[in-house]
C-alpha positions as CSV (number, residue, x, y, z in Angstrom):
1,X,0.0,0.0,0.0
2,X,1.2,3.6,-0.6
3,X,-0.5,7.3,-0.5
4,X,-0.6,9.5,-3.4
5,X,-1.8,13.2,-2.6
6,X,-2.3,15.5,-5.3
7,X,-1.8,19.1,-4.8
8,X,-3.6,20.4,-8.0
9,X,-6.8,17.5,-7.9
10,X,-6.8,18.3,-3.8
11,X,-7.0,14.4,-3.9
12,X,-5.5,11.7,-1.6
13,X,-5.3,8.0,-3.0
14,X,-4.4,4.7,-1.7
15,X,-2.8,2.5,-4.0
16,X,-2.4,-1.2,-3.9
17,X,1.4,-2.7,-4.0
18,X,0.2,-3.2,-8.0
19,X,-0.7,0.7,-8.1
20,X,-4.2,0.1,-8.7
21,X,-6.2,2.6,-6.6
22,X,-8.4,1.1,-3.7
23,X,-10.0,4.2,-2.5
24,X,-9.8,8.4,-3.6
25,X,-10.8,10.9,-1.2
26,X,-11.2,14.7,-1.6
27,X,-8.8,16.6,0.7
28,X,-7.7,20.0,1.6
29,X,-4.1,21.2,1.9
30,X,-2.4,24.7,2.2
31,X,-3.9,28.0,1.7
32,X,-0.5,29.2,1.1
33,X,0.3,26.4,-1.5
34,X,3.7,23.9,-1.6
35,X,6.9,24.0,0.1
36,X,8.9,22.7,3.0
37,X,10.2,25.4,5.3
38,X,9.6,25.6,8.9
39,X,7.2,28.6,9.3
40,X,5.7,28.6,6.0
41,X,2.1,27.2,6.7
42,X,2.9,25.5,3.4
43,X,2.2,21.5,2.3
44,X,5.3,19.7,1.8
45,X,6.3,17.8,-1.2
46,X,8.0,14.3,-2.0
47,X,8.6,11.3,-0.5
48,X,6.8,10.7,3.7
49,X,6.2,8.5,5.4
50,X,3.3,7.8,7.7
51,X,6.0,8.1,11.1
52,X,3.1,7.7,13.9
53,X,-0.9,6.8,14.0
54,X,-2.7,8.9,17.2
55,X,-6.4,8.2,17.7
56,X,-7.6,4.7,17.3
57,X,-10.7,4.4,18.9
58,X,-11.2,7.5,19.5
59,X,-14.9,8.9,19.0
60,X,-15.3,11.0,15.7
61,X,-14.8,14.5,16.4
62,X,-12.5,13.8,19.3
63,X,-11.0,17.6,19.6
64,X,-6.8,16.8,19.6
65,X,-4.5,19.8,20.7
66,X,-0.6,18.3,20.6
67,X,-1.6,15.2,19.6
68,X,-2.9,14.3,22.4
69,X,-7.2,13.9,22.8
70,X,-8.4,17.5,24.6
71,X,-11.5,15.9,26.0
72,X,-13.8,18.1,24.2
73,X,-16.1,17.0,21.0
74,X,-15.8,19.4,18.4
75,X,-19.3,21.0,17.6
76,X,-21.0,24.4,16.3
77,X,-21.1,25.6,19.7
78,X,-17.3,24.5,20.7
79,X,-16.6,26.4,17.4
80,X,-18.3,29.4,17.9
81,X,-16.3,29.8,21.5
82,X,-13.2,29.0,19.9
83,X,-12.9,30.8,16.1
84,X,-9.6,30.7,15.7
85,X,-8.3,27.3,16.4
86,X,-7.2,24.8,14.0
87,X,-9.5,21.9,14.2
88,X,-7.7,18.6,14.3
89,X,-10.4,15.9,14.8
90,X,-10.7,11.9,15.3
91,X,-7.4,10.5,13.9
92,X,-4.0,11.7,12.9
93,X,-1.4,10.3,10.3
94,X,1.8,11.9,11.7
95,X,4.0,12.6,8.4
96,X,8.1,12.1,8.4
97,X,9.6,13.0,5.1
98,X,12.4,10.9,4.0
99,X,14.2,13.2,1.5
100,X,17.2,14.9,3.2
101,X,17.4,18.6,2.9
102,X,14.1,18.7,0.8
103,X,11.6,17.4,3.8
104,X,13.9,15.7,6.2
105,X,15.8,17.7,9.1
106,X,16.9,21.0,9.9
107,X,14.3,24.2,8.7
108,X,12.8,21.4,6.0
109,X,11.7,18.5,8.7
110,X,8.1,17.5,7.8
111,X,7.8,15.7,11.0
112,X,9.0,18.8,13.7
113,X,6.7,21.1,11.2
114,X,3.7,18.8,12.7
115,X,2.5,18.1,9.4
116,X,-0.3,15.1,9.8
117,X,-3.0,13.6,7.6
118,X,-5.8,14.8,9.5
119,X,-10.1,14.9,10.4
120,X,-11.4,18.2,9.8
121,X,-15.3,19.8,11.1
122,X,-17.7,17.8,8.7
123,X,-18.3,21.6,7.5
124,X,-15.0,22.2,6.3
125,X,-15.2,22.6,2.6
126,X,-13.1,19.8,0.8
127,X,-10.8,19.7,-2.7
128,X,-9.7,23.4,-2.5
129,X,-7.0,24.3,-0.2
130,X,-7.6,25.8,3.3
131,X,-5.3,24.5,5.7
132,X,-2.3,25.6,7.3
133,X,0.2,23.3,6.4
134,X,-1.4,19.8,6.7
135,X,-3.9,17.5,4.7
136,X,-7.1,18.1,5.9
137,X,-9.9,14.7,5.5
138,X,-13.7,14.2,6.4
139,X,-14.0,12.4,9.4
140,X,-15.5,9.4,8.3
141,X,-12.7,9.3,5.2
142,X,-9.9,9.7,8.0
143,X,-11.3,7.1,10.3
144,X,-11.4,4.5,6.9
145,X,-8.0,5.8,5.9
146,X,-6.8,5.0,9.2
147,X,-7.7,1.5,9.8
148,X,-6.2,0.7,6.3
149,X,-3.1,1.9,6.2
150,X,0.0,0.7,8.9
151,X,2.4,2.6,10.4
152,X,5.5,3.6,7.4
153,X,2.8,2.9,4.8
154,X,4.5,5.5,2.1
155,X,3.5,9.1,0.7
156,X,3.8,10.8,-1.7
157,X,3.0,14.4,-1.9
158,X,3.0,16.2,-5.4
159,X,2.2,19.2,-7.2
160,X,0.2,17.8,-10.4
């Protein structure tokens, strides 16, 4: 199994070891578009790998602030009181890229950026970008992503 997420189609698919695709799902990544510096709020290309799993049977919605559960729900009202936060809901894919010097250590590191594969509010529009930095999912696509896909499963993250 491998990961394929496509900047330009806002698309994320996982591929079979023959490269067939088993399932597509409409994402959202950066507002501010590609690249790999610390800082930049951008999505990070090349090569990943899925470094850690946080979540499993967790409840959807499940409110996570450092990767860790908060133990609030995320809902309307929990939304309204906090505008500004960036929702990260039910599961997270904890990214590591594997390129040095493009996405792997010093000001490039994908994995100290905390760059995850991530649930999003239902609401959250999907397939344009709108995140800070991360790939954005429904919850229900996260949740099925999740239980597919092992620990070091591989990424790839591209422009077209």
């Amino acid at each position: 199994m491998r990961i394929e997420i496509s900047i330009a189609r806002q698309t994320l698919s996982l591929l079979d070891d023959a490269g067939m695709t088993v399932r597509s799902y409409s994402v959202s990544t950066a507002t501010r578009g590609v690249g790999e510096r610390k800082g930049s709020f951008c999505t990070p290309r090349g090569r990943h790998l899925i470094r850690a799993k946080i979540g499993s049977q967790q409840p959807p919605n499940t409110v996570f602030i450092g990767r860790r559960p908060s133990g609030e729900v995320y809902s309307p009202e929990l939304a309204e009181r906090f505008p500004q936060r960036d929702w990260i809901l039910t599961r997270i894919l904890w990214l590591s890229g594997c390129e040095p010097g493009h996405n792997r250590l010093g000001e490039v590191d994908t994995m100290r950026r905390y760059i995850y594969i991530h649930g999003s509010p239902d609401a959250a529009p999907m397939g344009r970008p709108g995140s800070i930095g991360c790939i954005r999912m429904h919850n229900a696509d996260i949740i099925e992503l999740f239980d597919l896909v092992p620990p070091y499963t591989p990424v790839n993250i591209c422009e077209d």
